[in-house]
Backbone as JSON Lines, residues from 0, in Angstrom:
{"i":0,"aa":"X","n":[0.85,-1.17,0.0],"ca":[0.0,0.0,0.0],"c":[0.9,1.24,0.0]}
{"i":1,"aa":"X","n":[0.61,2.33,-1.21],"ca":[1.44,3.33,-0.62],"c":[1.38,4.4,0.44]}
{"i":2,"aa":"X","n":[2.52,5.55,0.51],"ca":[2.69,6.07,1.53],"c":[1.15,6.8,1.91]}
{"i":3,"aa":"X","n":[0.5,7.11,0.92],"ca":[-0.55,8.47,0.65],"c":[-2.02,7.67,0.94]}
{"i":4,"aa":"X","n":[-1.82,6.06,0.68],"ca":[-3.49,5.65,0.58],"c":[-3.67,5.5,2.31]}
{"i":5,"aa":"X","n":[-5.16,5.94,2.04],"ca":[-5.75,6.13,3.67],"c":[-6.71,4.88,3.59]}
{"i":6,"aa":"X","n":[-6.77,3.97,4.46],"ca":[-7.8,2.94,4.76],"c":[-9.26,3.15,5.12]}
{"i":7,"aa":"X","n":[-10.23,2.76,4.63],"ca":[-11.35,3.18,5.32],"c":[-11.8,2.73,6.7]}
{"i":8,"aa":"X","n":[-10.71,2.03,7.78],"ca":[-10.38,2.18,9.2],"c":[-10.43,3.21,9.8]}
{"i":9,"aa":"X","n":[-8.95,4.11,8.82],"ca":[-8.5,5.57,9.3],"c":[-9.89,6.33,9.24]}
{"i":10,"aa":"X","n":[-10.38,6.46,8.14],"ca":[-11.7,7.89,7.45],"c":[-12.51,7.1,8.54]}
{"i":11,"aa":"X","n":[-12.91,5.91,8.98],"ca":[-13.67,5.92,10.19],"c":[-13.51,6.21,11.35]}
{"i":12,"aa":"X","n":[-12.0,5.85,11.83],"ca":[-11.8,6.93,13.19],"c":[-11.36,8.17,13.18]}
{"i":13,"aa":"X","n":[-11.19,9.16,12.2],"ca":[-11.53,10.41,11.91],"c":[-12.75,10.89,11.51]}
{"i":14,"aa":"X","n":[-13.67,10.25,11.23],"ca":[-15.04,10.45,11.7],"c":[-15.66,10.57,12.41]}
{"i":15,"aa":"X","n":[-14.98,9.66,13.75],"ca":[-15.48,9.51,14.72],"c":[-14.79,10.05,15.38]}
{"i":16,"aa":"X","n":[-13.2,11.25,15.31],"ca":[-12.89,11.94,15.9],"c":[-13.53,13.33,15.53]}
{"i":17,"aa":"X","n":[-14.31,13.8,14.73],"ca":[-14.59,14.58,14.2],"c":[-16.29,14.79,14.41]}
{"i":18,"aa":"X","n":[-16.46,13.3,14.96],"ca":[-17.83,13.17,15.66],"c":[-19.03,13.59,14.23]}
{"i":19,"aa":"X","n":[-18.39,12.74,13.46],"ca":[-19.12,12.94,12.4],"c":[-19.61,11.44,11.63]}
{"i":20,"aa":"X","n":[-20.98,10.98,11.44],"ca":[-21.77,10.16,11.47],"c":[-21.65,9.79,9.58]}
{"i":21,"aa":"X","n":[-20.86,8.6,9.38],"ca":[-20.5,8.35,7.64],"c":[-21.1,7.22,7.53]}
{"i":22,"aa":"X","n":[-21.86,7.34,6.33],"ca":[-22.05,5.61,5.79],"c":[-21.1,4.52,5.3]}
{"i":23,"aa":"X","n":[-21.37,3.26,5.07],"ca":[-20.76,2.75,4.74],"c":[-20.29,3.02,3.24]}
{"i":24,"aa":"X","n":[-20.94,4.06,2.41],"ca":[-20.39,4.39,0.93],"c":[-20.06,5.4,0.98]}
{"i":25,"aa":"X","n":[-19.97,6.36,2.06],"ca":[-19.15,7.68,2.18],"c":[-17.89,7.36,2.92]}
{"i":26,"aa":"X","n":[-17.98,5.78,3.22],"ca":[-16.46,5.74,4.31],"c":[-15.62,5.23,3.14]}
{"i":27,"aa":"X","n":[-16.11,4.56,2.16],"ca":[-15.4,3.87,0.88],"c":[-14.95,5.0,-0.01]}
{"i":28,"aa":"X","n":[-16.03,5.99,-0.26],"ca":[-15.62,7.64,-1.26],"c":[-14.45,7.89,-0.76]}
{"i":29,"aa":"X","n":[-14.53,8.28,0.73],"ca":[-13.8,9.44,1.46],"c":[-12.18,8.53,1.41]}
{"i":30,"aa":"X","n":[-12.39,7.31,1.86],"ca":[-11.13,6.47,1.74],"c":[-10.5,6.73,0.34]}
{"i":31,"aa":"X","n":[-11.04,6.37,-0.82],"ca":[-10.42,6.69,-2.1],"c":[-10.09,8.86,-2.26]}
{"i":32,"aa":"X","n":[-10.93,9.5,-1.86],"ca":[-10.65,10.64,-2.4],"c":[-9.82,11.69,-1.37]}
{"i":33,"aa":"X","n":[-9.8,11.31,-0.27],"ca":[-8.71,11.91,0.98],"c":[-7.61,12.17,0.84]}
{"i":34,"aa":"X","n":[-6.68,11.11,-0.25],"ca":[-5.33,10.87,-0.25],"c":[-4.76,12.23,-1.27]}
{"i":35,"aa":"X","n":[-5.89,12.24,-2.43],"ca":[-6.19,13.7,-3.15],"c":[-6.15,14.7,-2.27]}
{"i":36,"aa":"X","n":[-6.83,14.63,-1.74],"ca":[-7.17,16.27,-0.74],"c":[-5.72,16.73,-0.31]}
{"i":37,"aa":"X","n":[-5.75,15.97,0.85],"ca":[-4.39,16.0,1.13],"c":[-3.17,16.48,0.39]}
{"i":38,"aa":"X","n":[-2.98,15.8,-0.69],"ca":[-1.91,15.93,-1.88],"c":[-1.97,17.62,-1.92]}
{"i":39,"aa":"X","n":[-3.13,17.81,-2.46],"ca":[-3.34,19.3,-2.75],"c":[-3.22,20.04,-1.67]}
{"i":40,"aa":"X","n":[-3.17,19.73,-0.23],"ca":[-3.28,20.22,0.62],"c":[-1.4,20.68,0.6]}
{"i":41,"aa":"X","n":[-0.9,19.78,0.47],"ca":[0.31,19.69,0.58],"c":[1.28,20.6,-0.51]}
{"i":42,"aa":"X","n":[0.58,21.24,-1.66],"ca":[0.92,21.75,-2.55],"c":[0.48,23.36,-2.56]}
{"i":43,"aa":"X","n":[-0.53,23.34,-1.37],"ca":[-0.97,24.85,-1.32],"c":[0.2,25.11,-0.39]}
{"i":44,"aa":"X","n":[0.4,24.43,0.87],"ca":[1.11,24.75,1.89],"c":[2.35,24.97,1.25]}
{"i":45,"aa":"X","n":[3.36,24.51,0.38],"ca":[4.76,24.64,0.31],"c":[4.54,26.11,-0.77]}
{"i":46,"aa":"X","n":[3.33,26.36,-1.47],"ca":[3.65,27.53,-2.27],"c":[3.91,28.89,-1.54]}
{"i":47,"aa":"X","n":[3.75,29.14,-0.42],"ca":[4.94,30.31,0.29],"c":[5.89,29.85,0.92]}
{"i":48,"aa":"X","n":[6.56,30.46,0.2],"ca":[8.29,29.94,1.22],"c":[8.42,30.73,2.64]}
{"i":49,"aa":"X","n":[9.62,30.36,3.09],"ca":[9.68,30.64,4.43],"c":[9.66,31.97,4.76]}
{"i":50,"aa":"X","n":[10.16,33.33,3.74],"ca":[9.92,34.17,3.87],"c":[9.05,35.29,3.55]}
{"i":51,"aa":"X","n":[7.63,34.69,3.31],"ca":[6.74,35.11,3.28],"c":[5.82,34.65,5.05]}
{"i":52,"aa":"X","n":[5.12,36.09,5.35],"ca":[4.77,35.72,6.81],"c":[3.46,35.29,6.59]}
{"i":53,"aa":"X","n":[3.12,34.82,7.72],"ca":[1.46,34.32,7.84],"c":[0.79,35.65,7.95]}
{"i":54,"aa":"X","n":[-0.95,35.51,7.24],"ca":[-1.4,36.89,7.13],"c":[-2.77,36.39,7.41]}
{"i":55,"aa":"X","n":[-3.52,36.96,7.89],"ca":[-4.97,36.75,7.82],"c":[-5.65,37.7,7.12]}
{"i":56,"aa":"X","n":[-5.26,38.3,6.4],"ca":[-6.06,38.63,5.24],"c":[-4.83,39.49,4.03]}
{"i":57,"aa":"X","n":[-5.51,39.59,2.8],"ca":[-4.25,39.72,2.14],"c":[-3.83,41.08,1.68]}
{"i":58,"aa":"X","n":[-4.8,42.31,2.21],"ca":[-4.52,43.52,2.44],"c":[-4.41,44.32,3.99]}
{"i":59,"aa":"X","n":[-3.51,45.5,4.17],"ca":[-3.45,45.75,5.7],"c":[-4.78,45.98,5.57]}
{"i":60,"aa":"X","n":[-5.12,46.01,7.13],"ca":[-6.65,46.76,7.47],"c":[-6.29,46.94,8.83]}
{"i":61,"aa":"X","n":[-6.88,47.85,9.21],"ca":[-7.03,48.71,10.73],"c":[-8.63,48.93,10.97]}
{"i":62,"aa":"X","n":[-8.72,48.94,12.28],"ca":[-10.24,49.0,12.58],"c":[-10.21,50.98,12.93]}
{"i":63,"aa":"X","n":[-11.27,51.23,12.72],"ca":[-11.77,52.7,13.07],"c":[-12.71,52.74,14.14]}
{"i":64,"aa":"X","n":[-12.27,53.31,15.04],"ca":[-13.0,53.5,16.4],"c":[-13.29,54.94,16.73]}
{"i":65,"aa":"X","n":[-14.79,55.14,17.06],"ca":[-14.99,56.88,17.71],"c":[-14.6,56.53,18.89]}
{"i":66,"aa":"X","n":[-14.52,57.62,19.49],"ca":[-14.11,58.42,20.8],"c":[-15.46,57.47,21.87]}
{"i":67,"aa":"X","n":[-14.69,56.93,23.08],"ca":[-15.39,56.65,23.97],"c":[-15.98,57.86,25.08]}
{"i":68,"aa":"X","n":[-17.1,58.01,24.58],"ca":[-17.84,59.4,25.54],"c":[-19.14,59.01,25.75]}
{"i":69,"aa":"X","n":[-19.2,59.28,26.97],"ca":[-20.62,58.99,27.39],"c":[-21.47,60.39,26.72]}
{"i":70,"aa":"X","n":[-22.99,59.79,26.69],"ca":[-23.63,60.39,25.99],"c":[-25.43,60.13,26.73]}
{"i":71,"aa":"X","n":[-26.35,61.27,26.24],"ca":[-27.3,60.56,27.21],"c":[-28.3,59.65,26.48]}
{"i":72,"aa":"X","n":[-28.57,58.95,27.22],"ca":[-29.85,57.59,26.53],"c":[-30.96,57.81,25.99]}
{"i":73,"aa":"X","n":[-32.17,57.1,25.84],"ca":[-33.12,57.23,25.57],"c":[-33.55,57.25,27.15]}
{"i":74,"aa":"X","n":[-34.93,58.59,27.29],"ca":[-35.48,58.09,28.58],"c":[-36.24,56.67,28.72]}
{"i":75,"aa":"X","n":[-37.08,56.76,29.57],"ca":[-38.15,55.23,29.82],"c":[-38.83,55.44,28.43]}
{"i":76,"aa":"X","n":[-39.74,56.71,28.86],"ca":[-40.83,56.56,27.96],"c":[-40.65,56.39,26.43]}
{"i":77,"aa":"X","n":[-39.33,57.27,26.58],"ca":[-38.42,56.96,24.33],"c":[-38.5,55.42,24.38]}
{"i":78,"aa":"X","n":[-38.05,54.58,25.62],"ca":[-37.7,53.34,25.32],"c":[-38.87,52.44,25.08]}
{"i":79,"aa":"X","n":[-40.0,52.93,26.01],"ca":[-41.43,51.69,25.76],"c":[-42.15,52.46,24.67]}
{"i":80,"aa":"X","n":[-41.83,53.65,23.85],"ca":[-42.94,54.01,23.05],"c":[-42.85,53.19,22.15]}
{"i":81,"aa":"X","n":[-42.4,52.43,21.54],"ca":[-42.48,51.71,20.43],"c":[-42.83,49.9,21.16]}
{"i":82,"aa":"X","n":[-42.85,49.62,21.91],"ca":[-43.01,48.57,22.41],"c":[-44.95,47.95,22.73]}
{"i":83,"aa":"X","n":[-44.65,46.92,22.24],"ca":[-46.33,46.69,22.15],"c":[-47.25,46.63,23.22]}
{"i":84,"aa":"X","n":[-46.05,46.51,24.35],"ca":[-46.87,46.44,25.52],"c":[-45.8,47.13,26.8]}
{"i":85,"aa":"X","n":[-46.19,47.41,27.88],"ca":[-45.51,47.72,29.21],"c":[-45.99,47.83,30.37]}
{"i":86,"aa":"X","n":[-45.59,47.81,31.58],"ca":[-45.78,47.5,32.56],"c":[-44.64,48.06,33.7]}
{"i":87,"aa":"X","n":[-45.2,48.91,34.83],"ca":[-44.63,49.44,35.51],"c":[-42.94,49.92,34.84]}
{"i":88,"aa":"X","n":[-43.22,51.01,34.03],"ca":[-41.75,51.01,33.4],"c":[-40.79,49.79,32.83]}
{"i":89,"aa":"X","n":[-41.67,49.16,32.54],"ca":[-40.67,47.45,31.89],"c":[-41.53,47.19,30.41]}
{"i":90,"aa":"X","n":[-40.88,46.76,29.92],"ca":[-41.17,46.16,28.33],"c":[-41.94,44.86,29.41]}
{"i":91,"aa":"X","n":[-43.16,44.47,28.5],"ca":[-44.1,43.09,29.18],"c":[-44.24,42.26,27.98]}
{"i":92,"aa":"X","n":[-43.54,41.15,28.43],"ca":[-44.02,39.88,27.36],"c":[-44.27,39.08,28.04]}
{"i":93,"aa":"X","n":[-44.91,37.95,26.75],"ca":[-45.58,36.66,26.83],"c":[-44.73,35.81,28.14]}
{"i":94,"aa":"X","n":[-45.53,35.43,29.31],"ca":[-45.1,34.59,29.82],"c":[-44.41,32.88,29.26]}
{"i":95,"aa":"X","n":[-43.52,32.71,29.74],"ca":[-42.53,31.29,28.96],"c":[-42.89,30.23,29.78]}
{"i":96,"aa":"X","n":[-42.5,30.63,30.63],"ca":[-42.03,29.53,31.73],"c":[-43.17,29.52,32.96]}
{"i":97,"aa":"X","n":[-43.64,28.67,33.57],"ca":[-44.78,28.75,34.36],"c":[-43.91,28.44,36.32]}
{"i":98,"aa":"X","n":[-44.19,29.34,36.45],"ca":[-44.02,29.7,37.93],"c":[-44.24,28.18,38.74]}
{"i":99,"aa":"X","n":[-43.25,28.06,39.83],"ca":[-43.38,26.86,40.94],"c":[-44.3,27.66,41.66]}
């Protein structure tokens, strides 16, 4: 067997490390088409050499942040006017859960 072929043993206990539920004709696919993946996997990875750095994305970017200043809120009443219902200064919804 060569170095690259994967058994459909292996694609089953990486399934089941991966906690992922395969049939018996996806464990036979995955066995034949893995050794591919891989390959290619192996051909993306060596196309930057060592002196190219790791990047998470492939232009700079900086985030833009305003000024942390407090500012004032909405009062109560700004906050329940749009709300379909209220109750003693509180937004009131549908009960969920039934009380002990």
């Amino acid at each position: 067997m060569p170095e690259s072929a994967i058994t459909r043993v292996e694609v089953q206990h990486l399934a089941g490390l991966a906690r992922i539920s395969l049939s018996d004709d996806e464990l036979d696919h995955l066995a034949q088409e893995l050794p591919a993946i891989l390959e290619h996997v192996r051909v993306v990875q060596s196309a930057a050499g060592d002196d190219v750095a790791p990047m998470s994305h492939p232009l700079p970017i900086s985030n833009v942040f305003r000024p942390d200043a407090a500012r004032a809120g909405l009062t109560t009443d700004e906050a329940l006017a749009g709300a379909p219902a209220s109750e003693q200064d509180r937004f009131l919804v549908p009960k969920i859960l039934e009380e002990e």
